[in-house]
C-alpha positions in Angstrom: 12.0 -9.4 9.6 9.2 -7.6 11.6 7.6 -6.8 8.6 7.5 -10.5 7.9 6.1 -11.4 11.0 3.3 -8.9 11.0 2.3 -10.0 7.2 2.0 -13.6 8.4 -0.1 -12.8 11.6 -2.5 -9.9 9.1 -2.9 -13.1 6.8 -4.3 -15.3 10.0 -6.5 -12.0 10.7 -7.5 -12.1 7.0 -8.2 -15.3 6.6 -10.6 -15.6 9.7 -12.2 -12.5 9.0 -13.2 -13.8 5.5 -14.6 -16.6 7.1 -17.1 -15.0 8.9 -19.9 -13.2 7.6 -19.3 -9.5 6.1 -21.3 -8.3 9.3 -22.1 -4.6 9.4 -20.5 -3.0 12.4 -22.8 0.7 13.8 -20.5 3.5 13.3 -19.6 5.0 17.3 -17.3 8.0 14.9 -19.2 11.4 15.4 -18.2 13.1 12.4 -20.3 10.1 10.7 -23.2 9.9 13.2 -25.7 8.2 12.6 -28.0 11.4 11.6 -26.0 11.9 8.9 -25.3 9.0 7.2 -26.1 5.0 6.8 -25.8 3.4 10.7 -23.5 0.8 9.5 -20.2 0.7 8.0 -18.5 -2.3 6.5 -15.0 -2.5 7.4 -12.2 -2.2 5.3 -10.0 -5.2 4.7 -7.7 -6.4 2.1 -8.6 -7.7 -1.0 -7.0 -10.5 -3.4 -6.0 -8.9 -7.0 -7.7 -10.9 -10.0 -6.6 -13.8 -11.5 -2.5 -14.7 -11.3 -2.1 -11.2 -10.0 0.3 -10.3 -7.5 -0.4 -7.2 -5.0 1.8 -5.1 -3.5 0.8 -3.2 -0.3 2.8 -0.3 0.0 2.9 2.5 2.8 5.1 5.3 4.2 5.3 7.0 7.1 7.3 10.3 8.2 7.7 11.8 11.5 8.7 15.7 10.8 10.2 16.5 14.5 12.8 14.0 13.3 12.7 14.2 9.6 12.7 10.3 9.4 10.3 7.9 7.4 9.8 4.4 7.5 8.8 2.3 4.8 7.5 -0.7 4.0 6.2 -2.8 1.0 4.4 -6.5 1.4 3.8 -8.5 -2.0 1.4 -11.2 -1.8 -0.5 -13.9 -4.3 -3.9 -13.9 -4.9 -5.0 -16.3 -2.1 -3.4 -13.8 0.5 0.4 -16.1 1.2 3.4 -13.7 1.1 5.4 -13.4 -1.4 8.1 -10.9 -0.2 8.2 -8.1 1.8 10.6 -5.2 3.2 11.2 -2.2 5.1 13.6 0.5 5.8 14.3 3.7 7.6 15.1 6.7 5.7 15.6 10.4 6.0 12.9 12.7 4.6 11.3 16.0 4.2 7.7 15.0 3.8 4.9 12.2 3.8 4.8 12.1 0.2 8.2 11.7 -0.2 8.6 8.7 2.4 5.6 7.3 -0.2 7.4 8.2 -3.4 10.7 6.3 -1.7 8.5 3.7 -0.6 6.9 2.8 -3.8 10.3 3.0 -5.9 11.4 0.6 -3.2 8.2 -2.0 -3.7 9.1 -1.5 -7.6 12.8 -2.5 -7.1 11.7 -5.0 -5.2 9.4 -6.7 -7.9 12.3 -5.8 -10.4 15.2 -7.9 -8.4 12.9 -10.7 -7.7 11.5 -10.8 -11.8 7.7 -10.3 -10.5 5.0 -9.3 -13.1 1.6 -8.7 -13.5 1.7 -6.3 -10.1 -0.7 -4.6 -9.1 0.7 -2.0 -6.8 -1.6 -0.4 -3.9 -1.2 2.8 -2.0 -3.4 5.1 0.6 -1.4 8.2 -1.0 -3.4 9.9 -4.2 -1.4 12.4 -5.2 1.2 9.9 -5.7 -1.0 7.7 -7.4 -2.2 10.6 -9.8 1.4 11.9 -10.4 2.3 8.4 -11.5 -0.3 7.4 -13.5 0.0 10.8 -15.5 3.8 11.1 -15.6 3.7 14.4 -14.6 6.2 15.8 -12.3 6.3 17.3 -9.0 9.2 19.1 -7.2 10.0 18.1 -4.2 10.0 14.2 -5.4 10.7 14.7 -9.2 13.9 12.6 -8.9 12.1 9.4 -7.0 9.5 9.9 -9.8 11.8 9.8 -12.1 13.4 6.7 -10.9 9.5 5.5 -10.5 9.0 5.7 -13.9 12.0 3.9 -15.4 11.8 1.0 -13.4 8.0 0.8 -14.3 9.1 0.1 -18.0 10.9 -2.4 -16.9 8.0 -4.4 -15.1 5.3 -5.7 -17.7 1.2 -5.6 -16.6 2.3 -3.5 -13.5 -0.5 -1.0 -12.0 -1.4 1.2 -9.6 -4.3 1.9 -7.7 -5.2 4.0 -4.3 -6.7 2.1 -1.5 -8.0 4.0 1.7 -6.1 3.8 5.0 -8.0 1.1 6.3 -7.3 -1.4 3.6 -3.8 -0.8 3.9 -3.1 -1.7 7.4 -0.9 -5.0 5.9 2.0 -2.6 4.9 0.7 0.3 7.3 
């Protein structure tokens, strides 16, 4: 339910911050002073898939003094309105793992609820890469595998790697 409630109130932030201009904000960081790079930094927001797409927003994260993760995954149409969303605690041994589980569970998701034409978007790259390749990789080779079948099973899904920033609806 908090994940509901914290979709609806990004999509009010989204929506207003669409309607003002894309203003340039100077960067204060100092690993990207202003000596080294462009002064201004455009920030990072969501972005609408094309045409009838849907987009899933999907994000892990793990706490290793514990060894629990949290998940979440937010599905939305291409004007921004939320289609479905969830969350869940789980046990885990890594970040990427807590991803992998998260992603299966966005893909589940989208399978229970008959959604296609997905585009599904994630601030982890190895994941990304592993799925897009097939390949394997140990300590998630089980998820992945689980990843992959239910991807069959979803026609014009995708996947794509957004940076942190532009994640913050699932984050």
């Amino acid at each position: 339910m908090a994940t509901i409630t914290r979709a609806r109130i990004l999509e009010t932030e989204i929506v207003e911050a669409n309607k003002l201009d894309e203003r340039k904000q100077p960067i204060t960081d100092k690993r990207n002073s202003t000596e080294n790079r462009n002064p201004y930094r455009r920030r990072v927001t969501w972005r609408p898939p094309i045409g009838d797409r849907l987009k899933a927003n999907v994000d892990g994260a793990f706490r290793k003094e514990s060894g629990e993760g949290v998940l979440a995954v937010v599905i939305r149409d291409k004007v921004g309105n939320l289609v479905a969303g969830s969350t869940k605690i789980v046990r885990a041994t890594s970040s990427l793992s807590v991803d992998s589980m998260a992603l299966r569970s966005a893909l589940i998701l989208a399978k229970n609820l008959q959604l296609e034409n997905i585009l599904f978007e994630l601030d982890s790259l190895p994941l990304i890469q592993a799925v897009k390749v097939k390949e394997t990789v140990g300590e998630i080779d089980p998820i992945l595998r689980d990843i992959y079948v239910l991807v069959e099973g979803i026609s014009n899904s995708g996947f794509t790697w957004i940076h942190r920033e532009g994640n913050q609806l699932a984050h």
